[in-house]
N, C-alpha and C positions, 0 to 999 in steps of 0.2 A: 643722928645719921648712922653711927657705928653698930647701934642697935637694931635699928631694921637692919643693915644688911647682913650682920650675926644669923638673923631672923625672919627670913622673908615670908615665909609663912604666918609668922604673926601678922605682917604688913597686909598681908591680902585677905585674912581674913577681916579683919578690921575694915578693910576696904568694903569686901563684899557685907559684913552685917551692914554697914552704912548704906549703901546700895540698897539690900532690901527692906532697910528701915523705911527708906523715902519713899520706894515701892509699894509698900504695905500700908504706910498713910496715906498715899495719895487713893490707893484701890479703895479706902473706905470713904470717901468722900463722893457726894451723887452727884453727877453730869447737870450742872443747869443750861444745858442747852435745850431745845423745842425738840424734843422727844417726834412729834407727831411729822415737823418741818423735816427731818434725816428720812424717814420715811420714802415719804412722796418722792414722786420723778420728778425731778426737777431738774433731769441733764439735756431736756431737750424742748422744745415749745410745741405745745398741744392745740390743733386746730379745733377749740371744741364744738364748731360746726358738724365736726363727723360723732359725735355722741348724741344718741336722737335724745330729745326733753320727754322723758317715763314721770313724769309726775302725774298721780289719782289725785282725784279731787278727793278729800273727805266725804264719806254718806254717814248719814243718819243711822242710830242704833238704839236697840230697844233701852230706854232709862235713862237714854240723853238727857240734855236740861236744851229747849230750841225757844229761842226768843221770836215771836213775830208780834208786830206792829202795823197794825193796818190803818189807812188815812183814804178820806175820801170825802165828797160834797153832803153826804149826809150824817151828821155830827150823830142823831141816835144811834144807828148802825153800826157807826165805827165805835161810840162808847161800847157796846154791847159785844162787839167783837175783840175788842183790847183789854174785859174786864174789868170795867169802869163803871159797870152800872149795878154796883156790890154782887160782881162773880168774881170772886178769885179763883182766877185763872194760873196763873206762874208763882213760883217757887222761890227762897232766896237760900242757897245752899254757900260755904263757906270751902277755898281748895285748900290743898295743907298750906299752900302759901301765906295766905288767910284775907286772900282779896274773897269778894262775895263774886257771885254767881246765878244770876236771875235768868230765871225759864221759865217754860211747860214741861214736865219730863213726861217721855213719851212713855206709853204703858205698856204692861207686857207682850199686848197684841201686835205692837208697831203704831199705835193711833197718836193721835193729836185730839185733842178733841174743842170742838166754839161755840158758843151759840149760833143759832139763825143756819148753821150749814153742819150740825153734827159733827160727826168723826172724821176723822183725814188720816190717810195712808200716809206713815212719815216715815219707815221705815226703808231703808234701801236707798233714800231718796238721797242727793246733794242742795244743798241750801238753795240754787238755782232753781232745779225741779220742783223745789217742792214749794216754791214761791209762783211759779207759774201755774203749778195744780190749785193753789189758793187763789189767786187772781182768778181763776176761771169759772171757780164755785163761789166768790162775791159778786161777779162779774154782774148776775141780774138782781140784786141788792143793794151793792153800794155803789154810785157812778162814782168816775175820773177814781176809780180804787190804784191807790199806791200801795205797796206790801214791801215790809222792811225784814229781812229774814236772819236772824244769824246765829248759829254755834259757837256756846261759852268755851274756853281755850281747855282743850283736855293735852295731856302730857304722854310724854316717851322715857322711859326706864330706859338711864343708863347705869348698866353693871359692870363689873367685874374689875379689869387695871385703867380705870379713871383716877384722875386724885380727887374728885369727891363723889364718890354718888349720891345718883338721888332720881327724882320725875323730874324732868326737865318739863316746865309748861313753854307749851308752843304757840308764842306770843301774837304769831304770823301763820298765817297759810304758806306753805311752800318752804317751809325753815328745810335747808339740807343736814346733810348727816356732821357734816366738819361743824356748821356753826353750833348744833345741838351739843359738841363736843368743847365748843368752847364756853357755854356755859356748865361745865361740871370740870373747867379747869384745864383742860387737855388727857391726855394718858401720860401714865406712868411709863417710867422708864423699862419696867419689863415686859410692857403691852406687845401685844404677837398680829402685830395691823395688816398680816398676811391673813388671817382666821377670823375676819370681824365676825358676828351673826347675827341675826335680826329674828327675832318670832314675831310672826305676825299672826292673827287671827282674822278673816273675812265677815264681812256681814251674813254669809248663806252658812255659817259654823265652820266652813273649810282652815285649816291654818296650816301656815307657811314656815317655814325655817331655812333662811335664804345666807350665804354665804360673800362677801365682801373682801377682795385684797385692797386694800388700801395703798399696798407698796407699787401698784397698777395701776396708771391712768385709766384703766379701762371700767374704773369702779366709778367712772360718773356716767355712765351709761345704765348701770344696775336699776331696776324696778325700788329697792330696797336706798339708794341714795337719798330718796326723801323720807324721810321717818314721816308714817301715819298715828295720826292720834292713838294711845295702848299698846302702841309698839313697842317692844322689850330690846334694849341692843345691849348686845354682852360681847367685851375686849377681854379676851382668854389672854392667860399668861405664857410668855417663852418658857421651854422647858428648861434654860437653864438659871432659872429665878431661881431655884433650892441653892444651887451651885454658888451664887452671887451672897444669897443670904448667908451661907454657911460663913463665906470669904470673909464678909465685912463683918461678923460677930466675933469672928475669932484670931481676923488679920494679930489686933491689938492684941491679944496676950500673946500668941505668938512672936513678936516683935517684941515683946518685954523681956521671956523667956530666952530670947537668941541674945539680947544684948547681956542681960545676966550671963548668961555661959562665955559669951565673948571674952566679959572682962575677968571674967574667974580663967579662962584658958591665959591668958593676958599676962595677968597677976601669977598664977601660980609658976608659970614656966620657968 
């Protein structure tokens, strides 16, 4: 005790290096809390009656892979239109996931193409329309005609402050933007959920580049909340990610180097 008070200065430096020793470890350590949950509004209850439902159906595009299955009272008919009666008709392609993927892929023009009824306009179309377009042109061929129509799962590119990226395959029609976010992990902790983007491209060649706050309930109203098949979604970084990186690489020698000087000031006095 005689010595600190000889010393007081010794005393508070010692103080303060400990201080910012525990400061300096604790700053290089990363927040496991839900990154995306701090985000969101969550100080108040949202009526989301007042956000209109903006979800597009998927359409058809040139090079799709489009499954149809037709059934009906006349067994030749239907063999002949499902490929059965040695025409191959559909495809079996493999996604990076490495489940397969069975189709017709559509050709450059936008066709389909079957016996007994030629070419079919598939392009532009949604699996609906384009199941009703078919029904109409078997309609005087095969009676009690059933048509089974569907599109193999095509994926949405998530980029940039994810913890993993990758093509998210969209398992479902209608997947939103938060769950496609939970299968690549969530975001990173320097994710900037005020600046999401989305590129989209149109079936008519038009493309989009659509802007998203995520820190805003109002982002469940957005066109861009449902991610479409080859849509690209990129989480930019806060600008003060340099700032942080720098902190945490060099917090530690910094902190080695002040306790070294600490106890040489210590020692030598």
């Amino acid at each position: 005790m005689t010595q600190i008070s000889r010393h007081p200065d010794k005393f508070f430096l010692l103080i303060f290096s400990l201080v910012f020793i525990a400061i300096a470890n604790t700053s290089c350590k990363t927040s496991n809390i839900n990154v995306l949950g701090t985000y969101l509004d969550t100080t108040r209850t949202v009526e989301l009656s007042k956000y209109p439902f903006s979800y597009a159906e998927p359409v058809i595009k040139k090079f799709d892979l489009v499954r149809v299955k037709f059934a009906g009272s006349s067994k030749e008919v239907m063999e002949l239109l499902n490929g059965n009666a040695g025409i191959q008709l559909e495809t079996v392609t493999k996604t990076p996931e490495g489940s397969e993927q069975i189709g017709q892929q559509v050709d450059p023009q936008g066709f389909l193409s079957y016996p007994l009824i030629g070419k079919v306009k598939a392009e532009g179309l949604t699996k609906e329309q384009l199941r009703l377009k078919l029904l109409e042109l078997v309609a005087p061929i095969l009676k009690e005609a059933y048509i089974m129509v569907d599109l193999p799962k095509r994926g949405v590119s998530m980029l940039g402050e994810v913890k993993s990226p990758a093509s998210v395959l969209l398992i479902r029609e209608r997947t939103n933007l938060l769950e496609a976010l939970t299968q690549v992990g969530s975001v990173t902790e320097f994710a900037d959920l005020a600046n999401v983007k989305v590129y989209r491209e149109n079936p008519d060649g038009s493309r989009l580049l659509g802007h998203l706050n995520l820190t805003d309930t109002s982002f469940l109203s957005s066109p861009f909340f449902y991610p479409l098949p080859d849509d690209v979604v990129y989480v930019p970084a806060v600008k003060q990610k340099n700032v942080k990186y720098f902190g945490q690489t060099y917090a530690p020698l910094a902190t080695i180097i002040l306790a070294i000087s600490t106890l040489l000031i210590t020692v030598l006095k």
